[in-house]
C-alpha positions in Angstrom: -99.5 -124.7 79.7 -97.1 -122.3 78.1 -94.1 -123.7 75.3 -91.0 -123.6 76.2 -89.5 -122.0 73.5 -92.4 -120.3 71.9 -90.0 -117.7 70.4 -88.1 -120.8 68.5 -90.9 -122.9 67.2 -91.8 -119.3 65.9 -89.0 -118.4 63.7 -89.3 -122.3 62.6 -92.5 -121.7 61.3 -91.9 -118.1 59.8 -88.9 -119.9 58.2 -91.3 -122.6 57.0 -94.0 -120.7 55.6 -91.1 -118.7 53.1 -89.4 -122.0 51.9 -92.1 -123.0 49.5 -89.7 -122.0 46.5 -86.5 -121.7 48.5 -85.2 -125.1 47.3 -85.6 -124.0 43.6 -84.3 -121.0 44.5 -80.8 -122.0 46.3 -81.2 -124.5 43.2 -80.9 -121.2 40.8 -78.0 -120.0 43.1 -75.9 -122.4 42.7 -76.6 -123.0 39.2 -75.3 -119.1 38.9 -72.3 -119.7 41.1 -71.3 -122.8 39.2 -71.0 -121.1 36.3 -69.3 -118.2 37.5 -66.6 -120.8 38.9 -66.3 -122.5 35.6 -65.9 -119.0 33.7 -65.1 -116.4 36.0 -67.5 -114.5 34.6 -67.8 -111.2 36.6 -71.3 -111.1 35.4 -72.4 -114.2 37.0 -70.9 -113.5 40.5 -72.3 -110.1 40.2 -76.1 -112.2 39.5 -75.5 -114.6 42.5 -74.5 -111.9 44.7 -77.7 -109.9 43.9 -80.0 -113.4 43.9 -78.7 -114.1 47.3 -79.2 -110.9 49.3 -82.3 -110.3 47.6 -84.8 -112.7 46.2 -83.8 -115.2 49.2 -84.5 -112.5 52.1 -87.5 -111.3 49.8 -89.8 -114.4 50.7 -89.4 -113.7 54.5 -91.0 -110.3 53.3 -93.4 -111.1 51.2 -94.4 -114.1 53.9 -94.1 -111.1 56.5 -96.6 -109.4 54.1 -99.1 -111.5 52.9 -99.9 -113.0 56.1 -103.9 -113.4 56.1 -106.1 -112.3 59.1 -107.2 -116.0 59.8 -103.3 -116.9 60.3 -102.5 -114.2 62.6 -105.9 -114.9 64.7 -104.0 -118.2 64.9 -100.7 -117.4 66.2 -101.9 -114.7 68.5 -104.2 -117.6 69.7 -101.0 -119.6 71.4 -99.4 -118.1 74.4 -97.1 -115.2 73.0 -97.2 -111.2 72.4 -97.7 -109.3 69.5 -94.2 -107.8 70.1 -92.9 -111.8 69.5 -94.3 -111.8 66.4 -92.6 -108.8 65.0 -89.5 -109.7 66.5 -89.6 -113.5 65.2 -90.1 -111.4 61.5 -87.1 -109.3 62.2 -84.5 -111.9 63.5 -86.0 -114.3 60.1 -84.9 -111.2 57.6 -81.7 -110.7 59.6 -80.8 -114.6 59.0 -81.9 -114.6 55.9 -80.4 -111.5 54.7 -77.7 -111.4 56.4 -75.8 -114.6 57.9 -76.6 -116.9 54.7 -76.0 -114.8 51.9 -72.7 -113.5 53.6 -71.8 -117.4 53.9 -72.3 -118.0 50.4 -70.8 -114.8 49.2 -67.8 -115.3 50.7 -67.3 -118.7 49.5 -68.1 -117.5 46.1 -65.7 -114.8 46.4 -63.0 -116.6 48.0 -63.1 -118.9 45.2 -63.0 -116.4 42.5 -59.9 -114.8 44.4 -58.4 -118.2 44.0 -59.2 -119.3 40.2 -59.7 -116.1 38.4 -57.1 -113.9 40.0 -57.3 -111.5 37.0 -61.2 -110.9 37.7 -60.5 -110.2 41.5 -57.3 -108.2 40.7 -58.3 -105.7 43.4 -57.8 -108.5 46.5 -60.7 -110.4 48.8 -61.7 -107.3 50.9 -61.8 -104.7 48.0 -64.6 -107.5 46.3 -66.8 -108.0 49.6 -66.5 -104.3 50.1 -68.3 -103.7 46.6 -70.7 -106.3 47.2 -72.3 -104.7 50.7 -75.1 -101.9 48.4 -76.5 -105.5 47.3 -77.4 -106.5 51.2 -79.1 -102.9 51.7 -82.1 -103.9 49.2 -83.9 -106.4 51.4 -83.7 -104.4 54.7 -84.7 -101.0 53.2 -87.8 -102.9 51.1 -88.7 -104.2 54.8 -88.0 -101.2 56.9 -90.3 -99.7 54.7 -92.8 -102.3 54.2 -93.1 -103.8 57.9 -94.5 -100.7 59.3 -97.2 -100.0 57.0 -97.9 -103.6 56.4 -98.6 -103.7 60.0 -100.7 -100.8 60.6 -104.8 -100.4 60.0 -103.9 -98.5 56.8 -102.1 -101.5 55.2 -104.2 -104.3 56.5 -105.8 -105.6 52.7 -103.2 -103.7 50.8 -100.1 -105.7 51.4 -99.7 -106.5 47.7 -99.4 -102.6 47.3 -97.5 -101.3 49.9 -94.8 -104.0 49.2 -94.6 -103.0 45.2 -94.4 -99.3 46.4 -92.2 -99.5 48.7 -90.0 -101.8 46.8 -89.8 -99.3 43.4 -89.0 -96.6 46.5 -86.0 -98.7 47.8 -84.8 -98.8 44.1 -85.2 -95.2 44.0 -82.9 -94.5 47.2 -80.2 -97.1 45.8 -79.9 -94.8 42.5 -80.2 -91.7 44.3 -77.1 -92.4 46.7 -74.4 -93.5 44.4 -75.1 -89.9 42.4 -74.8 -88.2 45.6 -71.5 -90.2 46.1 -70.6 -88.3 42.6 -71.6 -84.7 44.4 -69.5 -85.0 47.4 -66.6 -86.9 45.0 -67.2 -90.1 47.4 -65.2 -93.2 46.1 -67.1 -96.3 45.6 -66.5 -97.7 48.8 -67.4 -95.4 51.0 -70.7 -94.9 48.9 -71.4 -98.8 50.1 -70.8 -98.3 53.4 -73.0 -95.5 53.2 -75.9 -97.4 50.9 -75.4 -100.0 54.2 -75.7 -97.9 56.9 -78.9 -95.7 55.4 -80.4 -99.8 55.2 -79.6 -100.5 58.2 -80.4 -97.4 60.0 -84.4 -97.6 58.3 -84.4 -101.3 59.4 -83.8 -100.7 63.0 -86.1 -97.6 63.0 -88.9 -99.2 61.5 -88.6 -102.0 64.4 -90.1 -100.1 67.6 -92.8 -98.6 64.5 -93.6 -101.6 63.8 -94.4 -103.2 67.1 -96.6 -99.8 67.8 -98.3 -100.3 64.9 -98.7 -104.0 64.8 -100.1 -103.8 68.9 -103.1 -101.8 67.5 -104.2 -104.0 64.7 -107.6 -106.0 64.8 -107.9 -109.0 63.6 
């Protein structure tokens, strides 16, 4: 007899299997955005922005990564495809990159817009606007990572690929602001551009990763 909702009790348990430091983490989080509400530090809203739309999204990747043989014997053993699972990891990054740290952004912005009007002189939009390169990390680290973590070349060598293709993801966030400089870009266009080069990888990497993840042996 099939589940139901197969494809919910799956991003449940991908969810599940990245929380066990996510409540010290938010714990960190807030600790950083308390004291940037207190101050108005720049610095520490800078730090929360950067803790939430990376080291959050970062333990659906590394749980994406890590994933052991004997686990994914086990979920390929209940009544879903192969092309579930990679979707179930994609939709759990997009949460978790996306839709919580935007929540928690914006409060934090909104608030410093309200208290420390001097350190958010340039208006609400203008400080979301420079805070978009930080959501590019996570989804150029996976669009990287997912692919080869998935294929018969990366199975064993997850720890690997993910520290490679996280030190390359830092390479293409330097390397874009200094073509911004080139082409005399101004600093928000060079976001929207760090953005769209992130999410343009991630959704390539998707239909590569199903190919590659459909021809793995377990």
């Amino acid at each position: 007899m099939k589940a139901k909702h197969p494809m919910k009790g799956l991003l449940l348990c991908s969810f599940y299997t990245a929380s066990g430091n996510t409540v010290l983490l938010l714990l960190a989080l807030l600790a950083l955005g308390g004291v940037f509400v207190v101050t108005g530090q720049v610095f520490f809203f800078n730090m929360s922005v950067i803790y939430a739309t990376t080291v959050l999204p970062m333990q659906v990747i590394i749980g994406m990564a890590s994933n052991d043989g004997k686990w994914e014997r086990f979920q390929l053993s209940m009544p879903i495809r192969r092309s579930d699972l990679i979707r179930v990891h994609y939709i759990s990054l997009v949460l978790s990159g996306t839709v919580v740290p935007l929540v928690l952004i914006t409060a934090l912005t909104g608030v410093g817009v309200v208290l420390h009007e001097s350190t958010f002189d340039q208006g609400f939009a203008s400080a979301m606007i420079n805070s978009v390169p930080a959501f590019g990390m996570p989804f150029l680290i996976s669009g990287l990572c997912f692919p080869l973590a998935s294929s018969k070349l990366g199975k064993g060598r997850e720890g690997a690929i993910l520290s490679i293709c996280f030190f390359i993801a830092i390479g293409i966030m330097m390397i874009v602001p200094q073509m911004g400089d080139w082409f005399n870009l101004s600093f928000h266009m060079v976001a929207i551009l760090i953005a769209g080069i992130s999410a343009l990888i991630f959704i390539v990497s998707y239909p590569i990763t199903r190919k590659m993840y459909s021809k793995m042996d377990f």
